[in-house]
C-alpha positions as CSV (number, residue, x, y, z in Angstrom):
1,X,97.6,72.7,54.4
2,X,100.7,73.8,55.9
3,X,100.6,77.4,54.7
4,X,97.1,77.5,55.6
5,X,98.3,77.3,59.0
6,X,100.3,79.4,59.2
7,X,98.8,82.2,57.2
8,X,96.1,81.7,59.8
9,X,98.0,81.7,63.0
10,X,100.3,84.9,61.2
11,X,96.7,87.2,60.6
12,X,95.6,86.6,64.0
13,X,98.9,87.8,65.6
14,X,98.8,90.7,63.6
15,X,94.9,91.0,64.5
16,X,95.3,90.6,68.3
17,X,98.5,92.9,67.4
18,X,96.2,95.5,66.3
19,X,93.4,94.8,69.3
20,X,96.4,96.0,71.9
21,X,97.0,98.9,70.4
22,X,93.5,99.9,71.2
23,X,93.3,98.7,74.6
24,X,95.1,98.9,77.8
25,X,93.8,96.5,80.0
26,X,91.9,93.2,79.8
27,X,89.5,92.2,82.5
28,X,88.3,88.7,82.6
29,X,85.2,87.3,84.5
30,X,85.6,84.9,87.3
31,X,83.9,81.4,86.4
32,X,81.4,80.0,88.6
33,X,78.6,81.4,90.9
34,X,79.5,84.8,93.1
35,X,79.1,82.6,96.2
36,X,81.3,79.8,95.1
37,X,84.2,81.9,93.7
38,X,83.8,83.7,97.1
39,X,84.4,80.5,99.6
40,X,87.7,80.0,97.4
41,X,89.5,83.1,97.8
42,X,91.4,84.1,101.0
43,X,90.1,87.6,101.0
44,X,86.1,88.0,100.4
45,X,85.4,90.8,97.8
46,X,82.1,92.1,98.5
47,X,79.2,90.6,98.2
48,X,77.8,89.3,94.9
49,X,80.7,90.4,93.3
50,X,83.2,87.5,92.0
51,X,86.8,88.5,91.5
52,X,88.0,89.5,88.3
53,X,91.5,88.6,86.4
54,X,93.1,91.8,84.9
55,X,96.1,91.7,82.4
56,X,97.5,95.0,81.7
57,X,98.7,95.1,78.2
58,X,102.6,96.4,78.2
59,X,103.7,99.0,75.2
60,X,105.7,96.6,73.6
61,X,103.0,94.1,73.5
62,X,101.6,95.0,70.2
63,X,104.5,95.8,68.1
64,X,106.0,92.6,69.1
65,X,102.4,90.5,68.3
66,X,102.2,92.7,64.9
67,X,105.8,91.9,63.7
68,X,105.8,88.1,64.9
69,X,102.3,87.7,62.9
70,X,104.3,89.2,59.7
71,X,107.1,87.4,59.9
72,X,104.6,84.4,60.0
73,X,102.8,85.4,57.4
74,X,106.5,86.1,55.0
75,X,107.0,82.3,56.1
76,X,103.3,81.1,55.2
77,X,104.4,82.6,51.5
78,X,108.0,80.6,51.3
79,X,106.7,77.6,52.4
80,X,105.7,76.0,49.3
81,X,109.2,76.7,48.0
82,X,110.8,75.3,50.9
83,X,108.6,71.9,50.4
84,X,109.1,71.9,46.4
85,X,113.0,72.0,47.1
């Protein structure tokens, strides 16, 4: 069960490793009705339009994500020896 794990968490560093590469930016959509998200923020975008989060994806980003995910994924494949002994 354990090396299912973490087989699984390894591939989908390496996956979203691979996503960053492609991309340079992520830009999320506010929650929530226009008017609502509106009434909460200090300064009003305009109208209709609901604030967005952006996260700008930095160059080391996906080499880091891509080599954690391996060395997850070397550890997924020890672990059964680790637990034997």
């Amino acid at each position: 069960m354990w090396r299912a794990l973490f087989l699984a968490i390894g591939i989908s560093l390496c996956i979203l490793g691979v996503e960053c590469l492609a991309v340079s930016k992520f830009t999320f959509k506010a929650r929530g009705k226009p008017e609502k998200v509106v009434q909460k923020t200090l300064q009003a975008p305009p109208q209709g339009v609901a604030p967005h989060r952006v996260i700008v994806v930095g160059d080391h980003a996906p080499w880091s994500l891509m080599g954690l995910g391996a060395v997850v994924i070397i550890y997924a494949y020890d672990l059964p020896k680790r637990m034997k002994g």
